[in-house]
TORPA-4810 file (N, C-alpha, C, O; in nm, 3 decimals):
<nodes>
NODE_1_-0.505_1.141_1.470_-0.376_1.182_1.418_-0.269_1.093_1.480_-0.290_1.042_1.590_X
NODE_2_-0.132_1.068_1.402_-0.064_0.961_1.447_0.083_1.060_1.450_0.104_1.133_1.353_X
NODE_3_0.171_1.057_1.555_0.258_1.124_1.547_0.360_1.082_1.462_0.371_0.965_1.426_X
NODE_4_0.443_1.181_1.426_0.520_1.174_1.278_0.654_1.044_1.294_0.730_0.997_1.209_X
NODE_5_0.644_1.026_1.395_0.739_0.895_1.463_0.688_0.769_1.447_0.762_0.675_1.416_X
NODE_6_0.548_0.752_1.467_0.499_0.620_1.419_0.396_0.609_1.306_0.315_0.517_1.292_X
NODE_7_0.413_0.743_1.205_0.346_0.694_1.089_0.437_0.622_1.001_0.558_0.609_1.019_X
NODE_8_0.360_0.571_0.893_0.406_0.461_0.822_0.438_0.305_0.889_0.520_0.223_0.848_X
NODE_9_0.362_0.295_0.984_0.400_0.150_1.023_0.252_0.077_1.099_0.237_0.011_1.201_X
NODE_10_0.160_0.128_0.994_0.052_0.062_0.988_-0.125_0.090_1.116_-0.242_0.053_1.124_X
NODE_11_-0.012_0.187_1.193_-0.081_0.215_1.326_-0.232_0.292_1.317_-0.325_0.278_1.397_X
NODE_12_-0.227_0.393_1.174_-0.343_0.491_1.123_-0.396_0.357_1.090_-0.450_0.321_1.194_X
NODE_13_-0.408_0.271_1.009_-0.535_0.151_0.926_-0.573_0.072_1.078_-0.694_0.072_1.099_X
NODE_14_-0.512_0.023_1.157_-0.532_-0.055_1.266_-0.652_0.045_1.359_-0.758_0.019_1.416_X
NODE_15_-0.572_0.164_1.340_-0.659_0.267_1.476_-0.800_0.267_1.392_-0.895_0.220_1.454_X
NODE_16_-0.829_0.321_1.242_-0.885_0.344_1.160_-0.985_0.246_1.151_-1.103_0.278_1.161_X
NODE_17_-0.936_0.083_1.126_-1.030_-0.077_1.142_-1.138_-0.057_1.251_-1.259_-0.074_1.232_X
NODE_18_-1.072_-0.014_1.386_-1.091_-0.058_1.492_-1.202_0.027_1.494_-1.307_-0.020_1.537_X
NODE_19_-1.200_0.183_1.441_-1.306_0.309_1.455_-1.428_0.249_1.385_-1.522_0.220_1.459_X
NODE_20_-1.442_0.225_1.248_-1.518_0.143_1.188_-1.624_0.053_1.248_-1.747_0.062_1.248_X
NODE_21_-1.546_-0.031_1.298_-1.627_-0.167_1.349_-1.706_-0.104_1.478_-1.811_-0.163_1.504_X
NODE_22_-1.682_-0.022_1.540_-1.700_0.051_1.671_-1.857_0.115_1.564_-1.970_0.068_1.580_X
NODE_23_-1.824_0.224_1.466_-1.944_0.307_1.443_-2.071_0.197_1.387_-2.192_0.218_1.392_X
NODE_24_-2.004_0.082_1.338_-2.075_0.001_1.256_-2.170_-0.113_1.379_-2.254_-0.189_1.332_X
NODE_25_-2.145_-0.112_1.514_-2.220_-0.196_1.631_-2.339_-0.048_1.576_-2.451_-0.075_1.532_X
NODE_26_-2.308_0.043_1.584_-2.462_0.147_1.590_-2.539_0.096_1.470_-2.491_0.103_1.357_X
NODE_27_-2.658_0.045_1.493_-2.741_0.024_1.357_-2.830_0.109_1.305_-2.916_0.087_1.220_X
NODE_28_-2.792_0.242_1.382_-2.907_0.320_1.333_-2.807_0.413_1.209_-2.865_0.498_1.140_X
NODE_29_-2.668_0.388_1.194_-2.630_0.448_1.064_-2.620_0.365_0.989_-2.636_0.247_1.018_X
NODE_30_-2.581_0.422_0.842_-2.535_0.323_0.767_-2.401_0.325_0.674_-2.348_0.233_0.612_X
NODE_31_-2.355_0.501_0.687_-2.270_0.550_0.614_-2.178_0.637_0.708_-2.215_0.717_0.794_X
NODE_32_-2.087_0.613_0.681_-1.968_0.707_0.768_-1.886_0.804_0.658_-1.820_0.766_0.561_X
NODE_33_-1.912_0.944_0.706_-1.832_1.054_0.615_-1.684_1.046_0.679_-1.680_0.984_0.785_X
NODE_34_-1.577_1.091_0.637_-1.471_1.162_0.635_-1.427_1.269_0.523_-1.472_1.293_0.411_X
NODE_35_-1.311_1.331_0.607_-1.251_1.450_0.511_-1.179_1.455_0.513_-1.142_1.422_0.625_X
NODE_36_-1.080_1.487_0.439_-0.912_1.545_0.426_-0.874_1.645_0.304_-0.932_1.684_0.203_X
NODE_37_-0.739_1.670_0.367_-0.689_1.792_0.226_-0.668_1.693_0.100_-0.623_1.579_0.110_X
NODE_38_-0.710_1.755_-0.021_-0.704_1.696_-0.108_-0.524_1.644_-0.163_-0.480_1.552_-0.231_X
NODE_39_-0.449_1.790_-0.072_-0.254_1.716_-0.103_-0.281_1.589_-0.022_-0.247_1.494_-0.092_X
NODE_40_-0.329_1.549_0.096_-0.236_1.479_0.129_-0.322_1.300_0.055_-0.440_1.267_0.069_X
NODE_41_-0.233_1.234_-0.003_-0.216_1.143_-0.087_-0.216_1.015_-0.002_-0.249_0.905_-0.047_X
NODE_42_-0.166_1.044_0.159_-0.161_0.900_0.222_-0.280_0.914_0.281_-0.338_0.809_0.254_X
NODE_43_-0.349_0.976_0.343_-0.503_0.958_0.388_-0.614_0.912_0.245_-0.703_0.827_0.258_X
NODE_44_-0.593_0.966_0.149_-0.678_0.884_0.001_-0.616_0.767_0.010_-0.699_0.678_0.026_X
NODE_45_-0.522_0.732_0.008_-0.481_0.594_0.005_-0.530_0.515_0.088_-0.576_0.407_0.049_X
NODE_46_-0.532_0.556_0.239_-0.592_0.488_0.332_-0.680_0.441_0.330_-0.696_0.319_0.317_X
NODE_47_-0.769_0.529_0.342_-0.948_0.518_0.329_-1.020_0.466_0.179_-1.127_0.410_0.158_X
NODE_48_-0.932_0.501_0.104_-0.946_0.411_-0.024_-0.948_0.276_-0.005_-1.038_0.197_-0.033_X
NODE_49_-0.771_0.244_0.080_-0.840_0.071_0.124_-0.884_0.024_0.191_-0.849_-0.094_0.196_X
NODE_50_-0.986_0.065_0.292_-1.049_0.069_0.405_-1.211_0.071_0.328_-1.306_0.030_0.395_X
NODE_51_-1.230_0.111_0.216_-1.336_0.134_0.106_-1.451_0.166_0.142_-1.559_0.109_0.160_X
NODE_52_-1.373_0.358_0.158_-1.454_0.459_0.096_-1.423_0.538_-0.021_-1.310_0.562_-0.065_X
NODE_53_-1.530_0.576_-0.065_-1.535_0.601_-0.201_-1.585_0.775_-0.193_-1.677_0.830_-0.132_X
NODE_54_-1.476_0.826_-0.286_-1.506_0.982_-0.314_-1.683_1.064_-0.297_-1.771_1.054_-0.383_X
NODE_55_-1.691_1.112_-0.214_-1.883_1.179_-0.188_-1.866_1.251_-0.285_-1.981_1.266_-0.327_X
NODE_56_-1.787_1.318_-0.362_-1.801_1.403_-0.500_-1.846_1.597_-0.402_-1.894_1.706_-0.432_X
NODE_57_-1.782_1.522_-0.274_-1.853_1.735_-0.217_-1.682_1.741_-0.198_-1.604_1.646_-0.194_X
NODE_58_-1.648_1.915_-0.187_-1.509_1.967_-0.098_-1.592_2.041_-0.017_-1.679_2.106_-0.076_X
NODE_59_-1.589_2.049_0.118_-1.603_2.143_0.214_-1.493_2.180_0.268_-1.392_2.120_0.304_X
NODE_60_-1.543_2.341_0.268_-1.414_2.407_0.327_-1.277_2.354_0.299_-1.193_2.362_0.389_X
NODE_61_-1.245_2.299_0.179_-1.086_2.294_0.098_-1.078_2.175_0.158_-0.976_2.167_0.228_X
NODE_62_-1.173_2.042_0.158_-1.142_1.919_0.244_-1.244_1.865_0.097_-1.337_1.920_0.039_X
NODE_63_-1.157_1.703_0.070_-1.303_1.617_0.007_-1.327_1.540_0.077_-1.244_1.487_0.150_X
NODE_64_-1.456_1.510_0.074_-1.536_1.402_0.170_-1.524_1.278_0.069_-1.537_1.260_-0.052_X
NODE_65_-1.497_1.219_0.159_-1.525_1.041_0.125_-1.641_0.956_0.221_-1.648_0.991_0.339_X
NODE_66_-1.727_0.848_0.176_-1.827_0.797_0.249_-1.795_0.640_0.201_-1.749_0.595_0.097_X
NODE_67_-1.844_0.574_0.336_-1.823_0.487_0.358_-1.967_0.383_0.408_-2.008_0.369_0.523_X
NODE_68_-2.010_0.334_0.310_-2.149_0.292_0.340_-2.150_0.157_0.356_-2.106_0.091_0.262_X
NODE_69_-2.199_0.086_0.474_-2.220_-0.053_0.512_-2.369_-0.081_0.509_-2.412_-0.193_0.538_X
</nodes>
């Protein structure tokens, strides 16, 4: 989570890059889930360009997106 003072200035995709490359040294996965509320519009955006793609599940009022390398 990024406090409401330094969102929008790129800090969530940078923190977000950095998480990625970190899960992606593990070779024993190959896919990374996330979730969010379906309002909020800037986390789809995010992870959209970060490219993950809709898992087609809602848990518990969240959609999952996966991210497969």
């Amino acid at each position: 989570m990024i406090d409401t003072k330094y969102q929008s200035k790129g800090n969530g995709e940078v923190a977000m890059k950095k998480l990625i490359e970190r899960i992606k040294e593990d070779i024993q996965h190959r896919v990374i889930y996330i979730s969010f509320e379906p309002e909020n519009v800037w986390a789809k955006r995010l992870y959209e360009k970060l490219g993950f793609d809709e898992d087609g599940r809602v848990i518990d009022g969240e959609v999952v997106y996966k991210l497969e390398y």
